[in-house]
C-alpha positions in Angstrom: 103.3 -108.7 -93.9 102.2 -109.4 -90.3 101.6 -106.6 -87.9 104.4 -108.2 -85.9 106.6 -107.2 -88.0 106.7 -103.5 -86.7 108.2 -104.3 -83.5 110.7 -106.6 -84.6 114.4 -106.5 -83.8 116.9 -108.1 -85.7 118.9 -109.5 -82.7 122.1 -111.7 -82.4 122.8 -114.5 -79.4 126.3 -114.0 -78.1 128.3 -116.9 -77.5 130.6 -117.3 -74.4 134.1 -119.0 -75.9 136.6 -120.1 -73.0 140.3 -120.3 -74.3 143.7 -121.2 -72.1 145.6 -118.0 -70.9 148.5 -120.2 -71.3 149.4 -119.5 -67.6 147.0 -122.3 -65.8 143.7 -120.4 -66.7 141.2 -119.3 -68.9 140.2 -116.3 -71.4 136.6 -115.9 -71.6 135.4 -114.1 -75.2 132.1 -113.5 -76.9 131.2 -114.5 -80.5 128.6 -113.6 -82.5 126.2 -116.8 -82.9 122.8 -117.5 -84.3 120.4 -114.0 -85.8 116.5 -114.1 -84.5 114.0 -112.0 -85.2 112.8 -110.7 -81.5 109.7 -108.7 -81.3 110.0 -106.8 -77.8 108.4 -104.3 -75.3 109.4 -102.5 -72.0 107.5 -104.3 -69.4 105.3 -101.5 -67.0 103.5 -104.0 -65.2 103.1 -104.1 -61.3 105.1 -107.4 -61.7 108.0 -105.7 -63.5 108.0 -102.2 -61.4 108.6 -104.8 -58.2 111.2 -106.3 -59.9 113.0 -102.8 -60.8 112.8 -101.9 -57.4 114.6 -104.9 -56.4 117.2 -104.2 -58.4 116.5 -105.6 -61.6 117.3 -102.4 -64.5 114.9 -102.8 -67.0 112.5 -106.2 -67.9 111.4 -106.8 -71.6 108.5 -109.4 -72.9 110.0 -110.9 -75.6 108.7 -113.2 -78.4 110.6 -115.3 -80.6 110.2 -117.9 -83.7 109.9 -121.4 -81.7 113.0 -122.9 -83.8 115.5 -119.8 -82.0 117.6 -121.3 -79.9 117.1 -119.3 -77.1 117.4 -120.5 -73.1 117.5 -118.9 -69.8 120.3 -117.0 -69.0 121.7 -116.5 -72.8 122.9 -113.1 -73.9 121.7 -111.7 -77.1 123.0 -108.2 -78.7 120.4 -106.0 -80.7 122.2 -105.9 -83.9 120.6 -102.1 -84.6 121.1 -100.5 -80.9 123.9 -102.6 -80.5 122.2 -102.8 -76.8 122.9 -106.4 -74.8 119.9 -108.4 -72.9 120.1 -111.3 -70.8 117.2 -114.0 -70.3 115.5 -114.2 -67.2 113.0 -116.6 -67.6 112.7 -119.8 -69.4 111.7 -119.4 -73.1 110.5 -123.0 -73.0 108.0 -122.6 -70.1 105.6 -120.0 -71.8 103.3 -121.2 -74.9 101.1 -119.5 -76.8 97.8 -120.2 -75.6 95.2 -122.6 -78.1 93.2 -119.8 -79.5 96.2 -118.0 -81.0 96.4 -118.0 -84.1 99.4 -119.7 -86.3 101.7 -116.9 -86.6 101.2 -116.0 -82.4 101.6 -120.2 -82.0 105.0 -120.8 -83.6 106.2 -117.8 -81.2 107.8 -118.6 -77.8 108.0 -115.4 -75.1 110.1 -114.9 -72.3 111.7 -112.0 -70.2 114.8 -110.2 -70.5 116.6 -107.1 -68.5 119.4 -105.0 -70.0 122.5 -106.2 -69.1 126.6 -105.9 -70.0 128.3 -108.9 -71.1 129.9 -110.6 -68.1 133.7 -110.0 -68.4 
């Protein structure tokens, strides 16, 4: 058992699904996709108050297994809270720095603000 493993969240990617309204345009739905395990904090840095303050609700560090395929922009449901997130930054950007050890290496972090499922 890692000490990660108290702040992870089992979490769900939502999957936007575009379907003909049969009248010339489209239906857009979400569907369940791909579980993670995503170990996540409120974000109370400097950095994050600014953004909240321009308008951002709330911003989240997030960490998840390397193999999740996660990218900016995605939306992904907290399958306990039922609450929704959407990436802000580019999980691919951030590594975990040389010294880490293995378990902090095969993690990728990125950003994330509470947010509705666009309609």
């Amino acid at each position: 058992m890692s000490l990660l493993d108290d702040f992870a969240h089992k979490c769900i990617l939502m999957e936007k699904k575009r379907t003909p309204d049969g009248a010339g345009g489209y239906i857009t739905a979400w569907e369940e996709g791909a579980e993670f395990l995503n170990y996540q904090s409120l974000d109370t840095s400097m950095e994050a108050r600014k953004a909240e303050k321009e308008g951002v609700t709330s911003v989240y560090s997030a960490l998840v297994n390397q193999s999740v395929p996660i990218e900016y922009n995605d939306y992904f449901r907290d399958t306990e809270t039922g609450i929704t997130y959407r990436v802000t930054s580019n999980p691919e950007e951030k590594a975990a720095p040389r010294s880490a050890g293995s378990t902090i290496k095969a993690l990728k972090f990125f950003t994330a603000e509470r947010k509705e499922l666009p309609k």
